[in-house]
N, C-alpha and C positions, 0 to 999 in steps of 0.2 A: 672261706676267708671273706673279708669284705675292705670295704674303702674306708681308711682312718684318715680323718683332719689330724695336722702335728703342725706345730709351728715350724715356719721355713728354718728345716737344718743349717739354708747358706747366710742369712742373713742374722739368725739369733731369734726370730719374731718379730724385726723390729721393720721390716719394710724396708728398709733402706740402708746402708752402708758409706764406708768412707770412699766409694770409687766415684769416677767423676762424671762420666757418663750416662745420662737421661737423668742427671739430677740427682744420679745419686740413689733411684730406686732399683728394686733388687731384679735381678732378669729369670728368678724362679718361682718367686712366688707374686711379680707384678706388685709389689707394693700391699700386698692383701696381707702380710702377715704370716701367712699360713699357706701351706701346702698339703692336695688330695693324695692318699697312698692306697693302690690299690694291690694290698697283699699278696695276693694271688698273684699276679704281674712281676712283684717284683721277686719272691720266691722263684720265678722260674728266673729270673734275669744271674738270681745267686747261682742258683742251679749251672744254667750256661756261662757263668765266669768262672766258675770253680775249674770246669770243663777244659775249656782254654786254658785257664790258668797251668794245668796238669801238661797240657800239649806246649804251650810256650817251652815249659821249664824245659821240655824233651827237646826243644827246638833249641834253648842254650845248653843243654851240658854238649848235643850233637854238634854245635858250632864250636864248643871249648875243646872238643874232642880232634874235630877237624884244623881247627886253628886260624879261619878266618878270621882276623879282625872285624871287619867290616858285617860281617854275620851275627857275629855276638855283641858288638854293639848294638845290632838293630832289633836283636831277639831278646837282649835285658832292657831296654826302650818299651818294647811291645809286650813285656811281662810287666814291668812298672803302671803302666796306662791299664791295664789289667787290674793290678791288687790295687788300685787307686780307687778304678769304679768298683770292685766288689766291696771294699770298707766304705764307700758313699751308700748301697745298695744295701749294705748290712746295718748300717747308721741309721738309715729311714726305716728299717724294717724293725731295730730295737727300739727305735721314738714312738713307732706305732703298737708299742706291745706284743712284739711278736717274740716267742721265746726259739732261740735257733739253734 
């Protein structure tokens, strides 16, 4: 695998955004435009979220099972922040022409 230039997923390419802090530039790709993707890297990061992903889930049906409230809120929380970053991880991995 190697390192692919993609234009910054967060911002569109454009450097900069409608938020209003440092002006307004983007805090992933620094106003460059673009951002480095180092394939290999982030394949393993898919790898390890899938991972997790699998052990969350186990960690909510066992909290639905038990019936803690307060368990399974914090376990669909911690599954959420999970599929969040894997579709961010798989985004930059599809911009970089990576077929998955």
């Amino acid at each position: 695998m190697a390192t692919v230039i993609i234009p910054c997923p967060r911002c569109g390419g454009q450097g900069h955004g409608n938020w209003n802090p440092d002006n307004g530039i983007c805090y992933r790709c620094k106003g460059n435009r673009q951002v480095r993707i180092d394939t290999a890297r982030h394949l393993k990061a898919l790898g390890f979220l899938r991972s997790k992903y699998v052990r969350l889930l186990g960690e909510v049906r066992a909290a639905e099972e038990k019936g803690g409230d307060e368990d399974i809120e914090f376990a669909r929380r911690a599954l959420g922040y999970c599929v969040e970053s894997g579709l961010r991880v798989r985004s930059d991995l599809e911009a970089a022409g990576v077929k998955l």
